[in-house]
Structure formats: structure tokens, C-alpha cells
C-alpha positions in Angstrom: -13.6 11.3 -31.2 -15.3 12.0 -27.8 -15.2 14.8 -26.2 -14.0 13.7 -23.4 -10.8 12.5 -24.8 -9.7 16.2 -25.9 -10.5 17.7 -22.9 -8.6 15.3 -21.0 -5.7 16.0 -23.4 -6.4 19.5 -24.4 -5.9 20.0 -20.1 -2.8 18.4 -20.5 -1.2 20.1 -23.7 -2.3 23.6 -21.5 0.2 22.4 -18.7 3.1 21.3 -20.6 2.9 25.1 -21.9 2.3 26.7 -18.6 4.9 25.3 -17.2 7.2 26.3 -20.0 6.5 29.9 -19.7 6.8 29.5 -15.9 10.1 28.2 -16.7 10.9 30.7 -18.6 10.7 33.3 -15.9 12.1 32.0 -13.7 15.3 30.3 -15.2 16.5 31.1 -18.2 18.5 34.4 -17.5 21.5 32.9 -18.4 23.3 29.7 -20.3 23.4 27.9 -16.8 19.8 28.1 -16.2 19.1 27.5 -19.3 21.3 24.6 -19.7 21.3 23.0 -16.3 18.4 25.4 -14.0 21.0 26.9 -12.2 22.1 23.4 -10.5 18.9 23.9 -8.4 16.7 20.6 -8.9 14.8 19.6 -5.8 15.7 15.6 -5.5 12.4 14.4 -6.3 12.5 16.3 -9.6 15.8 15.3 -10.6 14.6 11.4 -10.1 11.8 11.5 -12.4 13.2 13.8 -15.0 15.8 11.2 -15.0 13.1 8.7 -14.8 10.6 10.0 -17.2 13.4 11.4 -20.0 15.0 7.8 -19.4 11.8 5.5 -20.2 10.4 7.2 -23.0 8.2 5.8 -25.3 9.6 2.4 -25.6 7.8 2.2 -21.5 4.3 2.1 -23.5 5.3 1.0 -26.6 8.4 -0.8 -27.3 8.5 -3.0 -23.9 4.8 -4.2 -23.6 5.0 -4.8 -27.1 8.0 -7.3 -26.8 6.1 -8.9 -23.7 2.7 -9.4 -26.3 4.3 -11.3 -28.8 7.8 -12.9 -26.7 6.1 -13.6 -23.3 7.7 -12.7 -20.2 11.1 -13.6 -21.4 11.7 -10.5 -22.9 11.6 -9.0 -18.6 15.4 -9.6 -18.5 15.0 -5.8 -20.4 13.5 -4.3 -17.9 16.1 -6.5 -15.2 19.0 -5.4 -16.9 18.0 -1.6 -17.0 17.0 -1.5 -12.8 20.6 -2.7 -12.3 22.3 -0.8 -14.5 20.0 2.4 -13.2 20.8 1.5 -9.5 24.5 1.0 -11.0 24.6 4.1 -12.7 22.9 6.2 -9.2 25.5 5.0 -6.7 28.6 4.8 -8.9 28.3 7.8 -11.3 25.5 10.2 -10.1 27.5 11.7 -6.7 30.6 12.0 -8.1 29.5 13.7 -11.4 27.9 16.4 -9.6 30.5 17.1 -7.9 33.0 17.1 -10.3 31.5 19.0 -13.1 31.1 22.1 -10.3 35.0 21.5 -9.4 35.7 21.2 -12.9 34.9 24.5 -13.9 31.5 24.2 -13.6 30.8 22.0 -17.1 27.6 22.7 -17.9 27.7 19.7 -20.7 29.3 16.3 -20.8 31.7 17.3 -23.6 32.8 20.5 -21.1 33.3 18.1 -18.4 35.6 15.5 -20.5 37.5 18.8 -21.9 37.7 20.4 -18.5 38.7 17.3 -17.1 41.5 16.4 -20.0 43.2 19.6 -21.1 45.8 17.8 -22.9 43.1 16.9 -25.6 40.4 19.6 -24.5 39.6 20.3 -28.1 39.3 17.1 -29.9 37.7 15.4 -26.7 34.7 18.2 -26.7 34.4 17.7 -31.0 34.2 14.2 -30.7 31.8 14.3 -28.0 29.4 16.8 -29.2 29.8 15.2 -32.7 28.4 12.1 -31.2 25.8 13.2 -29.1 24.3 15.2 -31.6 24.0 12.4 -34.2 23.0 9.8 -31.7 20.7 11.9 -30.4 19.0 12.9 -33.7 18.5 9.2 -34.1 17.0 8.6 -30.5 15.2 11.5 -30.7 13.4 10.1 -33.9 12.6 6.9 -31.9 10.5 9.5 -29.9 9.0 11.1 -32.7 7.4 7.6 -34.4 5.8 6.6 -30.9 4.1 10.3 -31.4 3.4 9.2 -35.2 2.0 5.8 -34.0 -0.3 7.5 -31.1 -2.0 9.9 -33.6 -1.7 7.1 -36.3 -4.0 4.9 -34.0 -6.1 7.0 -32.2 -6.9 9.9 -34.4 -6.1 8.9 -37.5 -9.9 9.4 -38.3 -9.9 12.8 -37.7 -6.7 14.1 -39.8 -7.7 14.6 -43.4 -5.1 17.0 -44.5 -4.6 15.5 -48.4 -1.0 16.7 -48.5 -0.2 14.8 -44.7 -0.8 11.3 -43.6 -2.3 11.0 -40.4 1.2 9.6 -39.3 3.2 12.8 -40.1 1.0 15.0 -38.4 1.2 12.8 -35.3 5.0 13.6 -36.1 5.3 17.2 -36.5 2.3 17.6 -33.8 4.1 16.2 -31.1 7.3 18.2 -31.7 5.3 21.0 -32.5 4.1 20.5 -28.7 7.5 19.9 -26.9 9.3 22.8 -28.8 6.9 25.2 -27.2 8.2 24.3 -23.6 11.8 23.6 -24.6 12.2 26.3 -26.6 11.0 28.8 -24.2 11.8 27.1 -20.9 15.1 25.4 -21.5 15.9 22.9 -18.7 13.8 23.8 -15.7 10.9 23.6 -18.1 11.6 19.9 -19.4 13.0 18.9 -15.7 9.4 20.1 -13.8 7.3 19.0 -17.2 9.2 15.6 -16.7 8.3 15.6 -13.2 4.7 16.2 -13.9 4.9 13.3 -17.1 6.5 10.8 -14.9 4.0 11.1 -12.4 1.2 10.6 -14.9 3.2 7.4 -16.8 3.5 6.1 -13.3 -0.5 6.0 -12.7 -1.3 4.9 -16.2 0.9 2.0 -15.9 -1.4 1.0 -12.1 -4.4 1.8 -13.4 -4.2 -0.2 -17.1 -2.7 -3.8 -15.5 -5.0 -4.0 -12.7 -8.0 -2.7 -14.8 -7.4 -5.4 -17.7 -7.3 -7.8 -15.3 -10.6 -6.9 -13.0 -13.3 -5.9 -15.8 -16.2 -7.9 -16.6 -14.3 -9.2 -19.6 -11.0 -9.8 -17.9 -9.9 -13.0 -16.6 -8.3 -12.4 -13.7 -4.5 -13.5 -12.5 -5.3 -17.1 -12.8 -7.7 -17.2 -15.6 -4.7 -14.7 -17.8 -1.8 -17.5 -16.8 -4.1 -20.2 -17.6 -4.8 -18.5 -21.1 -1.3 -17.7 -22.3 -0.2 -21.1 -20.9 -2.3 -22.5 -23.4 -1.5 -20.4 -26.0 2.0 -20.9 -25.5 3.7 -23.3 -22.3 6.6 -21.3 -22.1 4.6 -17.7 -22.6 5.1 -17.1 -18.9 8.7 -18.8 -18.8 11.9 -16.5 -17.4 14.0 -19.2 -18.8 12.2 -21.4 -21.8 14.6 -21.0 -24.7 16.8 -18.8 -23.3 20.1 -18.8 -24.3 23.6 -17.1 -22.7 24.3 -15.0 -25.2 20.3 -13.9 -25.2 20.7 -13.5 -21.1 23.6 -11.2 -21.7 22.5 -9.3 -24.3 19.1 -8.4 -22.3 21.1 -7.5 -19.3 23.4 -5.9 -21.1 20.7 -2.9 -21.6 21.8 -1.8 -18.0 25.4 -0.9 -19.4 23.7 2.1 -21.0 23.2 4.0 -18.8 26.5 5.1 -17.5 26.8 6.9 -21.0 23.2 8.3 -21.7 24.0 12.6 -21.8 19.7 12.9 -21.3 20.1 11.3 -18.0 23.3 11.9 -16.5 23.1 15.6 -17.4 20.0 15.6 -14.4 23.2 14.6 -12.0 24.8 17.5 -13.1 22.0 19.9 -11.3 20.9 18.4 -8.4 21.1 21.2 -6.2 23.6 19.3 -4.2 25.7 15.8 -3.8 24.0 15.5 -0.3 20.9 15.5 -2.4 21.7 12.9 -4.5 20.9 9.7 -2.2 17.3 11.3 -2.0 16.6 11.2 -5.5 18.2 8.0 -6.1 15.6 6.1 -3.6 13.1 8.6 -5.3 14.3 7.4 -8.8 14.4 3.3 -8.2 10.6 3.4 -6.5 9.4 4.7 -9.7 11.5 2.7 -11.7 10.5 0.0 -10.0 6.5 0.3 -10.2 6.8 1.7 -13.7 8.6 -1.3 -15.0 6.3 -4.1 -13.1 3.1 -2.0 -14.8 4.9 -2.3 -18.6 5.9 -5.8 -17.8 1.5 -6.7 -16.8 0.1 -4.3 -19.3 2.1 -6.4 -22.0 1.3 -9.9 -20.7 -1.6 -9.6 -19.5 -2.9 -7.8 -22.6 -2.0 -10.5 -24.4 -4.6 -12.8 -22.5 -7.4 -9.8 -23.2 -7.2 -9.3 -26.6 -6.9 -13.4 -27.1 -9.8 -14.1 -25.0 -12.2 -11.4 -26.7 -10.8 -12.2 -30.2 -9.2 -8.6 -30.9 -6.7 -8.0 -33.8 -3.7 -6.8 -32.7 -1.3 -5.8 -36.3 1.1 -3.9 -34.5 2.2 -5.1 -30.7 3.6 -1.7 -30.0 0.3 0.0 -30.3 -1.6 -2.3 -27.3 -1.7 0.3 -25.2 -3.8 2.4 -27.2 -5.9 -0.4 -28.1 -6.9 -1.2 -24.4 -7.0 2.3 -23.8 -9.7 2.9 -26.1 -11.9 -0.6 -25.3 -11.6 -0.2 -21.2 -11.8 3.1 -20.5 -14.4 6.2 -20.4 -13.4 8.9 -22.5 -11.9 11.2 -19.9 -9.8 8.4 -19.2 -8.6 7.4 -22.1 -7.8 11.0 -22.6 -5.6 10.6 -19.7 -4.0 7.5 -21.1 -3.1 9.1 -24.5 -1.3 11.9 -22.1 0.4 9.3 -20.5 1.7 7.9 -23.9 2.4 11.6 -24.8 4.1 12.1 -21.7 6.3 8.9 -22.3 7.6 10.1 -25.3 7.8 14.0 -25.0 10.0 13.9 -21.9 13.1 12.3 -23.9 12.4 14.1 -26.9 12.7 18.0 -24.6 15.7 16.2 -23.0 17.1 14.7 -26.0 16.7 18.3 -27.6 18.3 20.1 -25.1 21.2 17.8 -24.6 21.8 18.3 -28.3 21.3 21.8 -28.3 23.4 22.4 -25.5 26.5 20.6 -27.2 25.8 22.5 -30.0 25.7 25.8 -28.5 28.7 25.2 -25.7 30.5 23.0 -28.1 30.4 24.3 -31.3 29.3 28.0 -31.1 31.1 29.0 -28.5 34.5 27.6 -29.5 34.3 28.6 -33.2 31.7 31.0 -33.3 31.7 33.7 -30.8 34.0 32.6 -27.9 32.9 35.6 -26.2 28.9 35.7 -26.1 26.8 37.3 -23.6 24.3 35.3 -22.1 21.5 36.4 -24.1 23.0 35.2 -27.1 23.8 32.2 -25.6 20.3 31.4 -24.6 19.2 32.2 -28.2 21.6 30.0 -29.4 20.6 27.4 -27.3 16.4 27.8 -28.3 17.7 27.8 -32.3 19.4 24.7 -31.9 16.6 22.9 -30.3 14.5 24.0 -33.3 17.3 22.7 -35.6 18.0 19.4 -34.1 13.9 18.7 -34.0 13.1 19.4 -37.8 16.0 17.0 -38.9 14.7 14.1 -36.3 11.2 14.8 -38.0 12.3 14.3 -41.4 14.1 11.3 -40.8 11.2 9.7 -38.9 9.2 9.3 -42.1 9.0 5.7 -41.9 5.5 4.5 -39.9 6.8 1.0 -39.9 10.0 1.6 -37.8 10.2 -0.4 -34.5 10.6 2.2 -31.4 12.2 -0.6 -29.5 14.8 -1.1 -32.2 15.6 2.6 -32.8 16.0 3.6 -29.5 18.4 0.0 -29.1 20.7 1.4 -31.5 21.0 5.0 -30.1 21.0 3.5 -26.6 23.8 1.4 -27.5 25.4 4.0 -29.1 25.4 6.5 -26.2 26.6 3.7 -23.9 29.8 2.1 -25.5 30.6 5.5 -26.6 30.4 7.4 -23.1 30.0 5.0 -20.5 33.3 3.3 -19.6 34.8 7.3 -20.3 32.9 8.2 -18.1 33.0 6.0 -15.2 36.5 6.2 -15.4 37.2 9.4 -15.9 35.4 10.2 -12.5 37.3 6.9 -10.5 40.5 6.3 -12.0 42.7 9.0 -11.6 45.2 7.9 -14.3 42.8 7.8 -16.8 44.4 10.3 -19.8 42.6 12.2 -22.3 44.4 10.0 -24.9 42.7 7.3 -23.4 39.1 8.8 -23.3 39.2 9.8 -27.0 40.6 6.5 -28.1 38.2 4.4 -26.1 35.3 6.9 -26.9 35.8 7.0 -31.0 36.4 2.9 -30.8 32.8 2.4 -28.3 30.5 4.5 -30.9 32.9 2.6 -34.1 32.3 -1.2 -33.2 28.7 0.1 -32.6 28.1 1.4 -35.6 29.8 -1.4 -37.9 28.2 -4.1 -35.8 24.3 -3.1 -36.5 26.4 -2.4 -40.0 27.4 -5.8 -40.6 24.2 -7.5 -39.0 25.9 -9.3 -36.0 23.2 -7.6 -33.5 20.6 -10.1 -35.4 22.4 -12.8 -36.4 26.1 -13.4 -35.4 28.5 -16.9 -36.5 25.3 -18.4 -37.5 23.8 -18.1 -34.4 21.9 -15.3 -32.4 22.2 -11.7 -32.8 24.9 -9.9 -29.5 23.8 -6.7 -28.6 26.1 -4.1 -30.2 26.3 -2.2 -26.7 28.3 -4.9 -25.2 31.2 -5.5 -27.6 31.5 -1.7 -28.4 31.5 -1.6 -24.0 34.0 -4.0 -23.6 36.5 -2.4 -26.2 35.8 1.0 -25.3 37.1 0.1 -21.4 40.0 -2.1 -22.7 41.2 0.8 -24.8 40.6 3.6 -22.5 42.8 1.2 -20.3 45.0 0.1 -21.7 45.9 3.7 -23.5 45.6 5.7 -20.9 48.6 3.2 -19.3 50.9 4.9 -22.0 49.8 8.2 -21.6 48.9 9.1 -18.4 49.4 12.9 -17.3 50.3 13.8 -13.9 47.6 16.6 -12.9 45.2 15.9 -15.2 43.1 14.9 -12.1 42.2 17.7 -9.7 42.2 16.3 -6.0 40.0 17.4 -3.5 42.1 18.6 -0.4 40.6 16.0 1.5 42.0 13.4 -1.3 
């Protein structure tokens, strides 16, 4: 491989590290700088943190691979996750921040919900943590194959081991690389490397649509549309063949994120609610250009590699491919750290979601229910380290779909958490019976309807996303539960309320 390429990446690897042990100095005295950065995030950092851990991988790979072999139908994706971000900004982000500090200042989701329901404290927080550490060993192993796939593609000529394929070590490299900032910097450290990752994402998604589209070999707007038209008339369609039930269940990606702990967890430690307006507009801008330069690179990419004959085997790998053929060296270095970026900022905040769930949640109720905070904080590094081998092991697959992994845990996450939570924080007679009813049945009908196959193919027809009936059930029950067994007090009122 050029040189240039590891420079370019070598450069890169250097500041995800630097900034770890910066973290590391600076925050991690105790379990709420560790866990949260001591509620300090400037806006701008809590947007693309948000932003970056949010996108992931499937930014690069998953989505621009739909768009190269759907068409532009396969947008309503990226649609229904702007809404349901904007949705999730105005309606949740404010009023979580201030209610896990009023709440005894929860420094996890679980810790909120028991906090926030003392009649069922204890089951509320198990079932929680329970959840978000198996969904996120899952989603975290989405991560872990776009790593695997990266190294697969683009240096699989150089990785030789014998005893490793060149897959595995993409695998265990790339966690190998985010454990040395988690680990040491806990959530400052993933918060400012996610800053740093979004902003490089953001350019490589400019920079690759507009340069497929304005090399010598490139067609141009109109010479790309008139290309895939041919290929395929309704390539380019919003609507061609699309169904209701197809509609909703591309919209219904939005729902997510009123449940993902990754992302709602940066709410938690903006360093103020005032703040939080400021990092929404923040967070949307770059949603916004981020998702417009998937949406090209896939489409448009499509027109390249048709119009210079290339052989594309695996869609979710085109970004690599043009990176490679377009590019000098240095930048295609810069690219691969973009890709990198993509998927180590959800694995670190994956990781320390987990480990924080497992070290507030579990540890410190049946462990050692006095730690100090040193022992917390170890705690905290050794279940990062935990949660990441087992995601690594169970990532062995090179022909897993990234898009279709993180689907699962995405859906997971938001039937499980999301109604909970949005009522928790607006209806004040929700009850904790209610939460833990509507939370078990959300991440149930999940789980048996990717079980039973209905997210493919359901009464002979096609496939409903799993988020939206385990959504729907999850509210009703919360609902109509909480009806029965609402607590007076469970709520704590501001004095203004």
C-alpha cells in the first residue's frame, strides 16, 4: 500500500490516542466524569458526538450501499431518521437533561428510570441494563464487521498472519484502536474523539459526491441521471414501487431514536438545558449535509462504476472502492479515516454505554454498593474491555450486512426504550409498573418478530419493520398500565410546575 495512505491514517490513529490520554487528565477523577464528563460538553460537542456515535458505519457503508443496488428509493431511511432526530432534539433532549440532574443526578438511563420510579427501582434498572447490554453487544458487532470489511478491502494484501484472515484482524484492529481511548479516557475522550470523527465523516462525504461526479471519467449530474435512467427508469424514483407498508417501515427508522442509550446519554451532559437549542441546530446541519453526501455517494456511484465497467460484489464496500480509484494516496488515507471514524465513534459510545450499565447497574447494586471512585472508574475501564471481546467474537461472520445488524439493535433499542422514555419525562402519571411492562413487551415483540421472519416477509406480503409493532405495543402498554397503577409522587415537580 502507498505510503501515503498510512501516513494519512497512521496521523489519525495518533489523535484518537492523544486525545484519550488528554481525556484522561482531565476527566476521569470520578464515575461522573468518567461516565458522563462531569455534565460539561460544550454544545457543538454534544451535537456531533451525538451525530457521529449516531451514524456509524451504516453512513458509509450500509446506506450508500442500499442506494447502489435499490436506487433512491431507499432515501426515505435517511427521511425517516432527520425527523425522528429533530423529534428526538425538541421533545426528549431538554427535558432529559434536566431531569436526570433533578433526579438524583442519574448518571445512566437505567438510574434515571429507577430514580424516576422507586416503586419498581430494582427491577426497572435490571431490566434496563440487561437490555442495553445485550443490544448493545449486537450493535456494537455491526460496528466491528464495517472495521472487518474496511481492512478486508483495503489491506487485505498486506495481512498474512496464517492463523488470522485478513477480516479478523480488521476486527480485533479496530477495537484494539477504540479501547485505547475509551479505556483510558472514558466519556470526554469518545465525546471530543467523536467531535473530531464527525467533522472528518462530514468532509468525506463533500468531497467523494462532488469528486465522482467532476473527474475526467465522471459524467456529471445529467450524464449520472441519464445513465441509471437507463439502467433502470425508476432508479432515481421516490415513489416507483413503493408500497405503504414499505413507506412506513422506512420512516419508521425515526422512531429509534427516542430510545438509543448511545445518543440520548450526550443529552444527559450538555453542560446545561439552555445549551441544548445550540447543539440541536448544531446537530441537524450536520445531519443534514451528512445524509445528502451518503444519499450521492451511493447513487451517483452507481453511474461511475457502470460507466467504467467496475465490479462491485459487495455494495457496502463502494466507498472504498471509489476511494481507492479517485483519490491520491494521502487522500484516500483520509477517506479510510473517515470510514474508521464512522464506525469507531458508536463502537467507544456503544462501549461505554454498556460499561456504564454494567458498572452503576450491576456492580454497584450487588457488588460493592459502597465503592470509592477509583474503583468505580476501574470498573467502568474493565467492562469496556469485557463488552468489546464478546462483540468481537460474535462478529466472525464477513458476510453479515451492517445495515441489517444495526436494523435489529436499532429496533431493539427503540421499542424497548423509546415510548418509556418519552413518557416518563411528559406524562406525569406514567407508573413504574407501566415502564417495565411496556419496556419487557417493546424489546419481546422485537425479538420474536425478526424470530418468526415477519420483518422480511409478513401475511405473504412485505416484510414490517420490527421497530414499529414492538413501538406501538410498548406505548399502548405503558398506557394503558400505568392507568391502573399510577403512584401519586412518583413525579417530582419543579416549583415552578
Amino acid at each position: 500500500m502507498h505510503i501515503g495512505i498510512w501516513t494519512s491514517l497512521f496521523l489519525y490513529f495518533a489523535l484518537m490516542i492523544a486525545i484519550g490520554f488528554y481525556a484522561a487528565k482531565k476527566s476521569t477523577s470520578n464515575s461522573e466524569e468518567y461516565m458522563l464528563g462531569g455534565r460539561n460538553l460544550h454544545p457543538a460537542v454534544a451535537a456531533l458526538s451525538a451525530g457521529a456515535s449516531d451514524m456509524s458505519g451504516w453512513l458509509l457503508l450500509g446506506l450508500p450501499g442500499a442506494l447502489f443496488a435499490a436506487g433512491l428509493i431507499e432515501a426515505w431511511i435517511g427521511i425517516g431518521l432527520f425527523i425522528g432526530a429533530l423529534c428526538n432534539w425538541i421533545i426528549v433532549a431538554p427535558r432529559l437533561r434536566e431531569q436526570t440532574e433533578r433526579y438524583d443526578n442519574a448518571l445512566t438511563v437505567p438510574q434515571f428510570l429507577a430514580n424516576r420510579f422507586p416503586s419498581r427501582a430494582l427491577p426497572l434498572r435490571m431490566t434496563s441494563a440487561i437490555i442495553v447490554v445485550l443490544f448493545f453487544v449486537v450493535y456494537t458487532a455491526a460496528g466491528l464487521v464495517g472495521g472487518g470489511k474496511l481492512f478486508a478491502s483495503a489491506f487485505g494484501e498486506l495481512v498474512n498472519l496464517g492463523f488470522m484472515s485478513d477480516y479478523m484482524f480488521g476486527v480485533w484492529f479496530t477495537l484494539i484502536v477504540v479501547l485505547a481511548y475509551t479505556v483510558v479516557g472514558g466519556f470526554l475522550a469518545v465525546s471530543l474523539t467523536d467531535f473530531c470523527q464527525g467533522v472528518i465523516m462530514m468532509l468525506a462525504l463533500v468531497i467523494m459526491p462532488i469528486v465522482i461526479l467532476t473527474t475526467g471519467q465522471g459524467d456529471g449530474i445529467g450524464g449520472a441521471a441519464d445513465r441509471l435512467s437507463a439502467i433502470d427508469p425508476s432508479y432515481l424514483s421516490l415513489t416507483s414501487g413503493l408500497t405503504a407498508v414499505g413507506l412506513i417501515s422506512a420512516l419508521a427508522w425515526g422512531l429509534g431514536y427516542f430510545g438509543q442509550p448511545h445518543i440520548i446519554v450526550r443529552f444527559m451532559a450538555v453542560r446545561s438545558v439552555k445549551d441544548v437549542a445550540k447543539a440541536r441546530n448544531y446537530a441537524m446541519s450536520w445531519m443534514f449535509v451528512a445524509l445528502i453526501g451518503a444519499i450521492g455517494m451511493g447513487v451517483f456511484g452507481r453511474a461511475y462504476v457502470e460507466r467504467n465497467g467496475i465490479t462491485v460484489d459487495d455494495p457496502e464496500t463502494i466507498f472504498m472502492i471509489l476511494s481507492d480509484l479517485l483519490f491520491h494516496p494521502l487522500v484516500t488515507g483520509f477517506l479510510y479515516a473517515a470510514l474508521l471514524a464512522a464506525i469507531m465513534s458508536t463502537i467507544s459510545s456503544q462501549l461505554l454505554v454498556s460499561s456504564s450499565s454494567l458498572t452503576e447497574d450491576f456492580y454497584r447494586l450487588f457488588v460493592n454498593k459502597k465503592p470509592s471512585d477509583k474503583q468505580l472508574v476501574l470498573i467502568g475501564r474493565l467492562s469496556v474491555l469485557a463488552v468489546g471481546i464478546v462483540a468481537a467474537l460474535i462478529s466472525g461472520n464477513p458476510d453479515s450486512q451492517v445495515l441489517s445488524l444495526v436494523a435489529n439493535a436499532w429496533a431493539g433499542f427503540g421499542a424497548a426504550f423509546g415510548p418509556m422514555i418519552i413518557l416518563a419525562l411528559v406524562w406525569k402519571k406514567t407508573s413504574g409498573t407501566g415502564a417495565l411492562a411496556g419496556m419487557v413487551v417493546g424489546a419481546v415483540t422485537v425479538i420474536v418478530w425478526i424470530a418468526l421472519g415477519w420483518n422480511q416477509s409478513f401475511l405473504g406480503g412485505p416484510g414490517v419493520y420490527e421497530i414499529i409493532p414492538g413501538f406501538l405495543l410498548s406505548w399502548i402498554t405503558i398506557v394503558t398500565v400505568s392507568r391502573f397503577t399510577h403512584i401519586e409522587g412518583e413525579f417530582r415537580s419543579l416549583p415552578s410546575d
